[in-house]
C-alpha positions in Angstrom: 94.6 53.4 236.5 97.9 52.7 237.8 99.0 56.5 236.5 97.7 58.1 239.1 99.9 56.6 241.9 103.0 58.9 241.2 100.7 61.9 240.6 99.3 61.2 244.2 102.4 61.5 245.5 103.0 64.4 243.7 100.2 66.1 245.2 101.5 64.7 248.4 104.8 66.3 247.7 103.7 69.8 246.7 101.4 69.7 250.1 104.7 69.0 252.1 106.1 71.7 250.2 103.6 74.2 250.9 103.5 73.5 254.4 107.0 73.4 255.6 108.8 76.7 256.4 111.5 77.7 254.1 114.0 77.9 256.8 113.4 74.1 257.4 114.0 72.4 253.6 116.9 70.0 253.3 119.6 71.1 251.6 122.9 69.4 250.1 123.0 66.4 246.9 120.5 63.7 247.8 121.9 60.1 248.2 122.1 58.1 244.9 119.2 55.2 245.4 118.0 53.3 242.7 114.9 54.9 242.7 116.2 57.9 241.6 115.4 58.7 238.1 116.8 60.5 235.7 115.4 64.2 237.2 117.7 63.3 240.4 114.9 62.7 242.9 112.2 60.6 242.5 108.9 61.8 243.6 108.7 59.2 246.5 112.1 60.8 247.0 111.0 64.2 247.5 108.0 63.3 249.6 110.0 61.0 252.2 112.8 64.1 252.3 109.8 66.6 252.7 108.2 64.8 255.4 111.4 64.2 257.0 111.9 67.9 257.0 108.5 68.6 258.7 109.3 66.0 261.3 112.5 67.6 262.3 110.5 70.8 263.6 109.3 68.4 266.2 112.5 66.5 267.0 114.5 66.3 269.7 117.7 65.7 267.3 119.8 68.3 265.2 117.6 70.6 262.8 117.7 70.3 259.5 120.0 72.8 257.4 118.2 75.3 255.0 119.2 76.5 251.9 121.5 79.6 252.2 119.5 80.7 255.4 120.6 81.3 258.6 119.4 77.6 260.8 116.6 78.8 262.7 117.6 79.6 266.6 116.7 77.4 269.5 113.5 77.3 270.9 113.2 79.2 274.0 112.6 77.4 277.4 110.0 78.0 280.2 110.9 77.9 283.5 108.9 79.4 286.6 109.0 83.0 288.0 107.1 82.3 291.7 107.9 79.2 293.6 105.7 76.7 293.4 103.4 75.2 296.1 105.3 72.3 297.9 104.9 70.3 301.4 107.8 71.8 304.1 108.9 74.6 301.9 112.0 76.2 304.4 113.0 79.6 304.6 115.4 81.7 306.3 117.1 85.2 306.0 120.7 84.9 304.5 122.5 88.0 306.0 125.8 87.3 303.8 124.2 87.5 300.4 121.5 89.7 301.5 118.1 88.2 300.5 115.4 85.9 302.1 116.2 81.6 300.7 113.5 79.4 300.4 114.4 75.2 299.6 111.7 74.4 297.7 110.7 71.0 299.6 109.6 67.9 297.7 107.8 68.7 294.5 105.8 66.0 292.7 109.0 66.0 290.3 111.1 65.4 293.3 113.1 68.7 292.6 113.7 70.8 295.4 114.5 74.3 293.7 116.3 76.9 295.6 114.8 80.8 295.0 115.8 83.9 296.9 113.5 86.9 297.3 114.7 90.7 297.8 113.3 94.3 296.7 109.7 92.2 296.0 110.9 90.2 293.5 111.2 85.5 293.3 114.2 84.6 291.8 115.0 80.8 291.1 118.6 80.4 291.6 120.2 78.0 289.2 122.7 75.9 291.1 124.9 73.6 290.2 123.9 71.3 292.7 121.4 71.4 295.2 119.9 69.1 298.5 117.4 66.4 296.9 114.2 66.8 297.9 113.1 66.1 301.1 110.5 67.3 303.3 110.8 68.0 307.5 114.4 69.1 307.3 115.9 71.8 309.4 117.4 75.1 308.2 118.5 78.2 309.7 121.2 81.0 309.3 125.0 80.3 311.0 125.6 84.2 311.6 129.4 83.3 312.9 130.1 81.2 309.8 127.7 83.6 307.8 126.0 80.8 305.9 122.8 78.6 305.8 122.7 75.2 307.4 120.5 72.2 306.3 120.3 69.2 308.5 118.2 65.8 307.9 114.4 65.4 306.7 112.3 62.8 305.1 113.8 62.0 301.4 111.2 61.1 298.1 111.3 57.4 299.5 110.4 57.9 302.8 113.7 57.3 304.5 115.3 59.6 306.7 118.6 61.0 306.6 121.5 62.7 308.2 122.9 64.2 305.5 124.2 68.4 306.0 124.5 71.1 303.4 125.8 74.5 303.6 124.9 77.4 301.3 126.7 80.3 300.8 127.1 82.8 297.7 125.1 81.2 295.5 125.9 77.9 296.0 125.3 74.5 297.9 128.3 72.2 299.4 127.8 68.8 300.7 129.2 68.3 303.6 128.7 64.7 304.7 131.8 63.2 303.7 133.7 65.6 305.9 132.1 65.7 309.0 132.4 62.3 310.5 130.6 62.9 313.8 126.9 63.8 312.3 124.1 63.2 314.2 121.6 60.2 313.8 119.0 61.1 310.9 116.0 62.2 311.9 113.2 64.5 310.7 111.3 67.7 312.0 114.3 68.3 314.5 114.5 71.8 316.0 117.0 74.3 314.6 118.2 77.6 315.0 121.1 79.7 315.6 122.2 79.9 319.3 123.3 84.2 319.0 124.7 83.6 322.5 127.2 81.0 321.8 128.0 81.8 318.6 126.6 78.4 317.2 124.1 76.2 315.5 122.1 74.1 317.4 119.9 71.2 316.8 117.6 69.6 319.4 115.4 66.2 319.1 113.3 64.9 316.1 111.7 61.5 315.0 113.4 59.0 314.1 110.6 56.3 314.7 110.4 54.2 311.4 107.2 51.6 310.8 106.0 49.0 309.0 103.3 47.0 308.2 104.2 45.3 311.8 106.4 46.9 314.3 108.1 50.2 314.2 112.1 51.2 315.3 113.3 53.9 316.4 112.4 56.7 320.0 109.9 59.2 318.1 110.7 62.1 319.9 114.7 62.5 320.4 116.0 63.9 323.2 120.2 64.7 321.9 121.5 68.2 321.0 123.8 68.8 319.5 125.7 72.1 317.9 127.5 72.6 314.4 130.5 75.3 314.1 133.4 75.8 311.5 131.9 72.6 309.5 131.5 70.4 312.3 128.8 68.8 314.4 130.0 67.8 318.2 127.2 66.3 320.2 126.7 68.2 323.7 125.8 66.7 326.6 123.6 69.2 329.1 122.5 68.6 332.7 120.1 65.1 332.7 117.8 67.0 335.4 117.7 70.5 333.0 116.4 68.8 329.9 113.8 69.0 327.9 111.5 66.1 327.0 112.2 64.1 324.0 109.8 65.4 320.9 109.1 66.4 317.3 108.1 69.2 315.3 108.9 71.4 318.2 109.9 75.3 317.8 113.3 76.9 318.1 114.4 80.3 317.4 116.7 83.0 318.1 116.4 85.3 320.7 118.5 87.9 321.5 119.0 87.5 324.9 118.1 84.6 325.8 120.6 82.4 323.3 117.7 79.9 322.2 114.3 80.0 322.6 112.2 76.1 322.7 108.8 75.2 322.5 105.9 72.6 321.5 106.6 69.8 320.0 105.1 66.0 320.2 106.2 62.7 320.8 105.3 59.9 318.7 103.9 61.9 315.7 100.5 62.0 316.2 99.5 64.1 319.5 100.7 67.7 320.2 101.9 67.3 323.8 104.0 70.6 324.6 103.2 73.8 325.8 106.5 74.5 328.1 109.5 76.9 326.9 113.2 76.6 327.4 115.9 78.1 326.4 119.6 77.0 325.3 122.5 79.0 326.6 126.0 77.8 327.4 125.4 74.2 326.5 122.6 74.3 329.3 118.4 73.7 328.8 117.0 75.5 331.8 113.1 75.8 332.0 111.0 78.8 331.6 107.8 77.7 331.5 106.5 79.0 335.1 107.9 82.7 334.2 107.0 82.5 330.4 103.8 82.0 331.0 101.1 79.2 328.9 100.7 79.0 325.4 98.5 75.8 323.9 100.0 72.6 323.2 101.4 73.0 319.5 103.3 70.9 317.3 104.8 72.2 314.0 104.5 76.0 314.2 106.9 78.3 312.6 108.9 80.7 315.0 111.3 83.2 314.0 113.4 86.3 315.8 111.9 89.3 314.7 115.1 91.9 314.6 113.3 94.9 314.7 111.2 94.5 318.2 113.8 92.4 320.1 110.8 89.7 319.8 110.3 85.8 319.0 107.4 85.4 316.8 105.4 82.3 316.8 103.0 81.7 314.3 100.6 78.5 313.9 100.7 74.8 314.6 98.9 72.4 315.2 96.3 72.4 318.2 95.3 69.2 320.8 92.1 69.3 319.0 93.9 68.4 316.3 92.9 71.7 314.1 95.3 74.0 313.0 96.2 77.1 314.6 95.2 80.2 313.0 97.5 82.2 316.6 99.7 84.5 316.4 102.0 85.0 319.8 105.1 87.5 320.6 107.9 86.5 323.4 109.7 89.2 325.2 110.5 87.3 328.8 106.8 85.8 328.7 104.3 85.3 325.8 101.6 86.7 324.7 99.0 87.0 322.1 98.8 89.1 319.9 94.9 89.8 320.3 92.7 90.8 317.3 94.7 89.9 314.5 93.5 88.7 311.9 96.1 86.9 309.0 97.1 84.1 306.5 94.3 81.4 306.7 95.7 78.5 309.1 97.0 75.6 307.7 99.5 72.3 308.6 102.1 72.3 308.9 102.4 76.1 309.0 104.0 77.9 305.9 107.7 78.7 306.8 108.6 82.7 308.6 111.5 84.4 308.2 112.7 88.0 309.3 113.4 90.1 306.5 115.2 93.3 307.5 115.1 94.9 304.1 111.3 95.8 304.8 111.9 95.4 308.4 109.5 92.5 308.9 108.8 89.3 309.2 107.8 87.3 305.7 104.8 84.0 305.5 105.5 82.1 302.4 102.3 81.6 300.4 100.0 82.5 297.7 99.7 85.2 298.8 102.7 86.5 300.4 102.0 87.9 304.1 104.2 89.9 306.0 104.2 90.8 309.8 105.1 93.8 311.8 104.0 96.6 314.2 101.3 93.4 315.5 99.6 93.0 312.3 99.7 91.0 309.4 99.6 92.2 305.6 98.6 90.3 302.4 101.1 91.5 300.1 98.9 90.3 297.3 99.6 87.6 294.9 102.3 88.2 292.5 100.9 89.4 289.2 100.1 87.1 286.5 97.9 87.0 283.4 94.5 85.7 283.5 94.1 81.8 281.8 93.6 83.1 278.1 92.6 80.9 275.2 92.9 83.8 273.0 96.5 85.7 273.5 98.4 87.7 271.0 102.3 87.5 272.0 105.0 90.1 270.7 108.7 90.9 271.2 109.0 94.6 272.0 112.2 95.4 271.0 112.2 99.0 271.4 110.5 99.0 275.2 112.8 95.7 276.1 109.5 93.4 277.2 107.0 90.5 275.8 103.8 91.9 275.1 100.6 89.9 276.0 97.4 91.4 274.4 94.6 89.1 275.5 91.7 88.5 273.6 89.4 86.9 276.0 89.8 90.0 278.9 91.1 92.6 276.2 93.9 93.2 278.4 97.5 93.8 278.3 100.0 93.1 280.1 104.1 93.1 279.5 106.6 90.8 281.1 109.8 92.0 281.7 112.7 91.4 284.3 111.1 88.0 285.4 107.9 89.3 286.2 104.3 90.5 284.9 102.7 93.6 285.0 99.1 94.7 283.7 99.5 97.7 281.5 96.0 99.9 282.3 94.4 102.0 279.8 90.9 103.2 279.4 88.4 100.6 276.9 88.2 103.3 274.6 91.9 103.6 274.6 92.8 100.2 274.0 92.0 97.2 271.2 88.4 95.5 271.6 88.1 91.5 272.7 89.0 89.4 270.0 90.0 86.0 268.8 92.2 84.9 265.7 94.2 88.3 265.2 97.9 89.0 264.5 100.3 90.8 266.6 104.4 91.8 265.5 107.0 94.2 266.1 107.5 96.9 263.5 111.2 97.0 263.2 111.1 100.0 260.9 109.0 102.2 263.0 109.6 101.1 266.2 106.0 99.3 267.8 104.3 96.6 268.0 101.2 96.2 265.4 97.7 94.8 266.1 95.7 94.1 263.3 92.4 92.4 262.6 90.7 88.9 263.9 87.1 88.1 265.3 85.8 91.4 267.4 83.1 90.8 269.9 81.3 92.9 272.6 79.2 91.5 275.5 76.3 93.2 277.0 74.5 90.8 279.6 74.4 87.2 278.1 74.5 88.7 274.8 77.5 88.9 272.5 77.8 90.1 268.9 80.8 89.3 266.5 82.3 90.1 263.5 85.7 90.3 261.8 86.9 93.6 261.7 90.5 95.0 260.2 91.2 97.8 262.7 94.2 98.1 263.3 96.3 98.8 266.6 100.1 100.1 267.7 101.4 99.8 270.9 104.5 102.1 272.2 105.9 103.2 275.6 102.7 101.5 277.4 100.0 102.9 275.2 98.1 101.6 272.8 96.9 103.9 269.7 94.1 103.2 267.2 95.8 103.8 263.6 93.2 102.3 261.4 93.3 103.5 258.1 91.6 103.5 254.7 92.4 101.9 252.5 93.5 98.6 254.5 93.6 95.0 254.5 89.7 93.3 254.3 88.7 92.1 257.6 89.8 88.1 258.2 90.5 85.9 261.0 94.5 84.7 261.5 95.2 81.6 259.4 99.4 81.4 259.7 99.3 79.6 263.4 102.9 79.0 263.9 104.3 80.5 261.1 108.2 81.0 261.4 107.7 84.5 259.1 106.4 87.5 260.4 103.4 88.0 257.6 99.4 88.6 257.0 97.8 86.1 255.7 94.8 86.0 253.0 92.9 84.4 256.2 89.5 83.4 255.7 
C-alpha cells in the first residue's frame, strides 16, 4: 500500500495548482535538494512550493514573482471618510486655510486624527505629525498669528500636560521646546481668542490629580495667561477683578467685548457658575449684574457667531446634574433662544464652531447640525450604504467611481471623491435583489455588467427564489436590462476572490 503516498500528494499538488491564481506561481530554478529526482522537482517539492505560493497571498512579506506576468499590484487600503465618534472631539474655524478643523480627541486606538470640513464634505488630513491623543484640551483660532492653538488636556494615561501645538497649512508644530515659560498643565482650561488685544488667552483649568488616598493639585485654577508670536507670558489682572478659580468653564470671542467668560466648576464634580466676565486689556471685570442670569453650567460649548455680532452658547451640564439641551444668544445680556428645538443634549457637549462659508454656526455629530437665524438644522447624516451581506463591487472606469450594487436592498450607490451617493432609479428600472451574482467593467464597451446569481422577491413574510441569468449594464447612472437569448444558464457565483475577471460554470 505504500504506492499511494506519492499519488496523495499528487492529488494534493494538482489541488494547490488549481486553486492558486496564475499571477501568484513561483517562478525561477528550484533549489537542488536531495529529494529532487530525476523530473527536477519532487512531488513533495511541488506541493511545499505550491502551498508556499498560496500562503504568500496572505502575507505580510514580498509576493511571490509570476511567470512572465506583471506581479499583481498592492492591495488597496481603507481608511475612513466621516470622523469617527470620540470623547472631546475640538473644533474651530481656521480663517487662513479656509475650512472648519476638528482634532479628533482620544480614540480607543489612541489616535487623534485631524479632518477639515468645507463645501459639505470630511476630509482626514494626513499629517506628518499630529498632537497625541488627549481629551479636555483647549483650542481656538490665533487670528493675529492666523493659526490654530492647542494647549494642555488629559493624555491616554491619564496625566495631564502642558504641552502647545500650532497648526497652520496643513501641518502641526510642536512648540514646547521653544517656549520656556508655558503654563502649568492642566485640563478643560478656557480658551479663546481675545479680538480686542490681538491675543490668545487661556484662563483656569484642573489640575487636581488623585489617588487611591489623597489628591494634589487646586481643581479649579485661577492664572491667565495669553500666547502671541509663539509665546506664552503669564498676566497678572487686578486680585479684586477676578474671576473665581474653576473648570470646564466657557470662553469665546466677542466682538466688542474682547472675551466673553462663563460657567465653569470647581473641583470636578458640581456645576457652580452662572456669572459672566469679560477679558479686555489684561483686565477681568464682572458682568454678571448687567448680563443678566443664565443656569449654573459646566462644560458647554460657546462660540462667536460672525454673522449676528452674537456669542452662542450651547449646552452643559446642569446643577441637577442633567445635561442641558439650551440654547442662549449674548448681545450685552443673554438670552434664550425660546422654542428651539435641536441636537439631542449630551455631556460634555459636542464642540461649535462658526463657519462663515454657510454663514453659520456648525455642531459636530452624527448628524451634523448647524445654527443660524435662531434655529437649528440637522444637516442629515452623511450618506452611506446600508450594512449588506450581499454586495456586488465594480470599478467604473468610464464614469470615474466604485459601484455598489446591493443585493439585500437592490440598491445602488457609487462612491466617488471620498464620499457615497445613492443612485435612484425606479424598481422596474433597476436589477432585482439577489445574492451570489457577478458584477465587472466592460473595457470594450464601456459599462459595468450585471449578470446572474439567486433572484428573490418579498411580498409580506413571503419570499420566492430562484437563479436567474438576466443580465444588467450600468452607464452614466442608469442601469439598463440587456438580457438576451441565447445566454449563459442561470447559476449562482462560484469564483469568490478570483484575481481574473471571468464567469464561472457556478453551480
Amino acid at each position: 500500500m505504500r504506492p499511494a503516498a506519492p499519488l496523495l500528494w499528487l492529488v494534493v499538488a494538482l489541488t494547490l495548482l488549481l486553486c492558486v491564481p496564475t499571477g501568484f506561481l513561483p517562478t525561477g530554478s528550484p533549489p537542488s535538494t536531495p529529494a529532487q529526482g530525476r523530473g527536477g522537482l519532487s512531488v513533495l517539492d511541488a506541493a511545499a512550493q505550491l502551498a508556499a505560493a498560496r500562503l504568500s497571498l496572505t502575507s505580510s512579506g514580498p509576493s511571490v514573482p509570476a511567470l512572465g506576468v506583471p506581479a499583481a499590484p498592492a492591495p488597496p487600503t481603507w481608511r475612513l471618510v466621516t470622523p469617527a465618534a470620540s470623547p472631546n472631539p475640538m473644533m474651530v474655524y481656521d480663517a487662513a486655510d479656509r475650512y472648519v478643523l476638528l482634532l479628533g480627541g482620544l480614540l480607543a486606538n489612541q489616535s487623534n486624527p485631524t479632518w477639515s470640513y468645507s463645501a459639505g464634505r470630511w476630509s482626514e488630513l494626513h499629517v506628518a505629525a499630529s498632537p497625541p491623543g488627549r481629551t479636555g484640551a483647549g483650542m481656538t483660532y490665533d487670528a493675529t498669528d492666523r493659526e490654530v492653538v492647542l494647549f494642555g488636556g488629559l493624555d491616554a494615561g491619564g496625566s495631564y500636560t502642558n504641552e502647545t501645538w500650532t497648526y497652520s497649512a496643513g501641518n502641526w508644530t510642536h512648540l514646547n521646546s521653544s517656549t520656556a515659560h508655558s503654563p502649568p498643565p492642566r485640563a478643560y482650561p478656557a480658551m479663546a481668542y481675545d479680538s480686542a488685544d490681538g491675543y490668545v488667552v487661556l484662563f483656569g483649568g484642573d489640575d487636581l490629580q488623585c489617588s487611591y488616598l489623597s489628591c494634589s493639585g487646586s481643581g479649579g485654577m485661577i492664572d491667565t495667561w495669553n500666547f502671541s508670536r509663539g509665546a506664552w507670558s503669564v498676566l497678572h489682572p487686578s486680585a479684586s477683578r477676578h474671576p473665581p478659580g474653576r473648570e470646564g468653564a466657557e470662553l469665546a470671542t466677542d466682538g466688542t467685548l474682547g472675551v466673553l467668560l462663563t460657567g465653569g466648576e470647581t473641583d470636578g464634580y458640581c456645576p457652580c457658575f452662572n456669572d459672566t466676565w469679560n477679558f479686555s486689556a489684561d483686565n477681568w471685570s464682572n458682568r454678571t449684574a448687567s448680563a443678566g442670569s443664565l443656569p449654573s453650567l459646566s462644560q458647554g460649548s460657546a462660540t462667536y457667531d460672525t454673522a449676528t455680532g452674537k456669542v452662542v452658547l450651547r449646552g452643559g451640564l446642569l446643577a441637577s446634574g442633567t445635561p442641558s439641551n439650551g440654547t442662549w444668544m449674548f448681545a450685552r445680556s443673554w438670552h434664550l433662544v425660546a422654542a428651539v428645538s435641536g441636537p439631542a443634549p449630551s455631556y460634555p457637549s459636542p464642540p461649535i464652531a462658526y463657519d462663515p462659508a454657510i454663514s453659520a454656526i456648525l455642531l459636530f455629530g452624527v448628524p451634523l447640525w448647524s445654527f443660524a437665524h435662531g434655529r437649528w438644522s440637522d444637516l442629515g447624516p452623511i450618506p452611506l450604504p446600508p450594512p449588506t451581506s450581499a454586495p456586488l463591487l465594480a470599478w467604473d472606469a468610464k464614469d470615474g467611481y466604485t459601484l455598489l450594487f446591493d443585493g439585500t436592498t437592490g440598491t445602488s450607490w457609487t462612491f466617488g471623491h471620498g464620499r457615497w451617493t445613492e443612485q435612484l432609479s425606479k424598481p422596474s428600472h433597476a436589477p432585482p435583489r439577489r445574492s451570489g451574482g457577478e458584477m465587472a467593467y466592460d473595457a470594450a464597451d464601456g459599462y459595468v455588467v450585471l449578470f446572474g446569481g439567486q433572484v428573490f422577491t418579498c411580498s409580506a413574510s413571503v419570499c420566492s427564489y430562484w437563479e436567474d441569468n438576466d443580465t444588467w449594464t450600468f452607464t452614466g447612472g442608469v442601469w439598463t436590462n440587456a438580457t438576451h437569448r441565447p445566454a449563459p444558464s442561470p447559476r449562482l457565483a462560484d469564483n469568490y476572490g478570483s484575481s481574473a475577471c471571468f464567469l464561472s460554470p457556478g453551480r
